[in-house]
C-alpha positions as CSV (number, residue, x, y, z in Angstrom):
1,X,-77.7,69.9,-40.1
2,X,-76.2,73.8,-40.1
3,X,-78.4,76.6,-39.1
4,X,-78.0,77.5,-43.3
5,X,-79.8,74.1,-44.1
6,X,-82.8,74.4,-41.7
7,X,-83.7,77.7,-42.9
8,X,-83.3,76.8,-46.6
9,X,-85.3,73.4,-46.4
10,X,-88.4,75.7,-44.1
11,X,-88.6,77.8,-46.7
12,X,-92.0,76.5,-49.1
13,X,-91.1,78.7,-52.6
14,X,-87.6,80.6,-53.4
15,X,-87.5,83.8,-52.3
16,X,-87.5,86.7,-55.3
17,X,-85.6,88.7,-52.1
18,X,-82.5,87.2,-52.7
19,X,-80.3,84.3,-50.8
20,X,-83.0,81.6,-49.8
21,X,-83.9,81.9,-46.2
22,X,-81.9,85.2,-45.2
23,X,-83.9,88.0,-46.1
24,X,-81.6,90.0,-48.6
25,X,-83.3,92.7,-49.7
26,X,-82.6,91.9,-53.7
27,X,-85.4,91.9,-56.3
28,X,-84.9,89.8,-59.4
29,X,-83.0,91.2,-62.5
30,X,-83.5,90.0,-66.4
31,X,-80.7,87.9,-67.0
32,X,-81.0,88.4,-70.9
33,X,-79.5,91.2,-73.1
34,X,-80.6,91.6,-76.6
35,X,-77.3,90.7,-79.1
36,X,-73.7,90.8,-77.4
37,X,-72.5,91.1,-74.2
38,X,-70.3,93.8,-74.4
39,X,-66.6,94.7,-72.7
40,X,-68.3,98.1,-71.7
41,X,-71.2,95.8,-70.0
42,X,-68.6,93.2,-68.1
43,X,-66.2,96.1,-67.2
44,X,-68.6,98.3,-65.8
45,X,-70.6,95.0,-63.7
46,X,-66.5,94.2,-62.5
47,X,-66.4,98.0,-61.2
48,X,-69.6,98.1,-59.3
49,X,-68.2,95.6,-56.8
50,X,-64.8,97.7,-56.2
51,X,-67.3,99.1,-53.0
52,X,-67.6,95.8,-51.7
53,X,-65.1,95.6,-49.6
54,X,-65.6,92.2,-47.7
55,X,-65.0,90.5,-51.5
56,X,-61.9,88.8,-51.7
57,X,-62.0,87.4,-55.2
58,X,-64.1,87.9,-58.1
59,X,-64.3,84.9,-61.4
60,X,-65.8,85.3,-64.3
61,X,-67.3,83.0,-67.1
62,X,-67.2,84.6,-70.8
63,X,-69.0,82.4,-73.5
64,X,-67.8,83.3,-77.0
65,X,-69.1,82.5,-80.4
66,X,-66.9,80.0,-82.4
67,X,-66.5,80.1,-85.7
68,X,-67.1,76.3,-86.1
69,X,-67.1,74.0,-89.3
70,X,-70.0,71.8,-89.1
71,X,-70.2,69.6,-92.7
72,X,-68.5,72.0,-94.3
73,X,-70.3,75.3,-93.4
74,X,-68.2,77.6,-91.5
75,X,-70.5,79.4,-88.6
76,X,-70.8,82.9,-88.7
77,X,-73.7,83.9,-85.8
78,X,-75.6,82.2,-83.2
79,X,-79.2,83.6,-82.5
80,X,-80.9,83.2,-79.4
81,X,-84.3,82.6,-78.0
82,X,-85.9,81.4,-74.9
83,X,-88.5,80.5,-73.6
84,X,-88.4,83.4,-71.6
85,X,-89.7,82.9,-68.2
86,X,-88.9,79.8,-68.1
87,X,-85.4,80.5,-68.2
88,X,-85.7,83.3,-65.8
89,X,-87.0,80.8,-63.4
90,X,-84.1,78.3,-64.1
91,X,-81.2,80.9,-63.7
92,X,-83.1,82.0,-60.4
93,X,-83.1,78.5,-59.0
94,X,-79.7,78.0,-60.2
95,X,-78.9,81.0,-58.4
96,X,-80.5,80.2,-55.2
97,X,-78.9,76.8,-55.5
98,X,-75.1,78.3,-55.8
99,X,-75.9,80.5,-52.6
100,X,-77.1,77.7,-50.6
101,X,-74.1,75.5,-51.5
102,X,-70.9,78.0,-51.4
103,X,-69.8,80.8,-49.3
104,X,-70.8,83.8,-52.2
105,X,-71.3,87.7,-51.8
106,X,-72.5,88.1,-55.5
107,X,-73.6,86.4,-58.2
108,X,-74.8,87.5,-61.9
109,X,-75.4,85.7,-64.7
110,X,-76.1,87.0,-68.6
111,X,-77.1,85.5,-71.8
112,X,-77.6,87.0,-75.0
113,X,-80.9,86.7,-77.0
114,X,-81.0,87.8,-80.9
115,X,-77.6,87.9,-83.2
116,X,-74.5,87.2,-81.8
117,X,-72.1,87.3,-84.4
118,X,-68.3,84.9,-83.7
119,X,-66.1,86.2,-81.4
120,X,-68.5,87.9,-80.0
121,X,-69.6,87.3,-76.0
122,X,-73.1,85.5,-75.4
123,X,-72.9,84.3,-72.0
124,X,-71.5,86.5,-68.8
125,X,-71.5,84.6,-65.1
126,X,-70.2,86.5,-62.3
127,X,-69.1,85.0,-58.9
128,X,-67.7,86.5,-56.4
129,X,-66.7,85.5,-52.6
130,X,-64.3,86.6,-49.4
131,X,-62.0,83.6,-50.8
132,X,-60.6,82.7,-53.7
133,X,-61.4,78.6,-53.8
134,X,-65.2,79.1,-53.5
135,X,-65.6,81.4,-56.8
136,X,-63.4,78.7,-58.9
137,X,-65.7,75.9,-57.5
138,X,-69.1,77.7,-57.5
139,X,-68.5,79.5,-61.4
140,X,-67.9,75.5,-62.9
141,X,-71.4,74.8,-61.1
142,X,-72.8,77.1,-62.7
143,X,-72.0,77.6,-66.5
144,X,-72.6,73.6,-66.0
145,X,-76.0,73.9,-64.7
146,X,-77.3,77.0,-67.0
147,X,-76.2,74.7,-70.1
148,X,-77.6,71.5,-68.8
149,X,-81.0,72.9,-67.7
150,X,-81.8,76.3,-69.0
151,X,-84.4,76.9,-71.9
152,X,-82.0,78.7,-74.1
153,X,-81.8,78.0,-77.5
154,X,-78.8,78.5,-80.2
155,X,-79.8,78.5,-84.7
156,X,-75.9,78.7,-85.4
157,X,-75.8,80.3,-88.3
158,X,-73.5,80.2,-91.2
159,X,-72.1,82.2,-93.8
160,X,-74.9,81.1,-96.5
161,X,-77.1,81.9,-94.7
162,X,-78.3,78.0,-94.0
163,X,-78.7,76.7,-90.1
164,X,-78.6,73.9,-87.7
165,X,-80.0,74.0,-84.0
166,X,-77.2,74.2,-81.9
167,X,-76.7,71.1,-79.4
168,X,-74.9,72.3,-76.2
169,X,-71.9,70.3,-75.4
């Protein structure tokens, strides 16, 4: 077993520091922003890392809001809600998971909670890594994971006003 492995599996609880088992000094963030992720949000999270200079590749994960057809009703929004701190936790764990399993400098991830109109972004994951294979690899992890197991819930919308609960796909 790698040095990586022994420290993760002696650790009792995930660190809120960061990486599990190497002491990064990095408190948790919210991962939810009320309404649309915006370009002005995602371009100015991309130029933050220009500093980093030991990241080799950066790949990015934008959810958009189709305009579906579901019997007949054309969708027109999606809003969000969560059970909060729940999903906090889950995007943490899926978080610490991704760092234990690939070779990552950064990772962020964003959803939306409230209105999100079509064609508008409600979910923004971030990897990015010294190499280019890792951040392709660890990003499809990822958006699989937050769908799969997150507490994150879509009432798509449509233009009548009617709804359905969204079921992730």
């Amino acid at each position: 077993m790698s040095d990586k492995k022994e420290n993760i599996s002696q650790s009792s609880a995930p660190s809120p520091l960061g990486r599990v088992g190497e002491g990064i000094d990095r408190p948790k963030k919210s991962s939810f922003i009320q309404g649309q992720i915006t370009s002005e949000f995602i371009g100015n999270s991309i130029a933050k890392h220009q500093s980093k200079t030991t990241i080799g590749a950066h790949n990015i994960f934008l959810g958009q809001v189709r305009a579906d057809v579901i019997e007949g009703k054309t969708v027109a929004a999606i809003e969000y809600t969560a059970y909060e701190e729940m999903a906090e936790q889950t995007f943490y764990e899926i978080r610490e998971v991704a760092f234990a399993k690939y070779e990552l400098s950064c990772l962020h991830i964003y959803h939306s909670l409230g209105i999100v109109k079509t064609g508008e972004i409600c979910l923004f994951v971030f990897v990015s890594a010294p190499r280019r294979k890792v951040v392709y690899e660890a990003l499809e992890f990822l958006v699989e994971e937050i769908k799969e197991k997150t507490a994150v819930f879509g009432k798509e919308i449509f233009e009548d006003e009617s709804y359905v609960w969204k079921q992730n796909t």
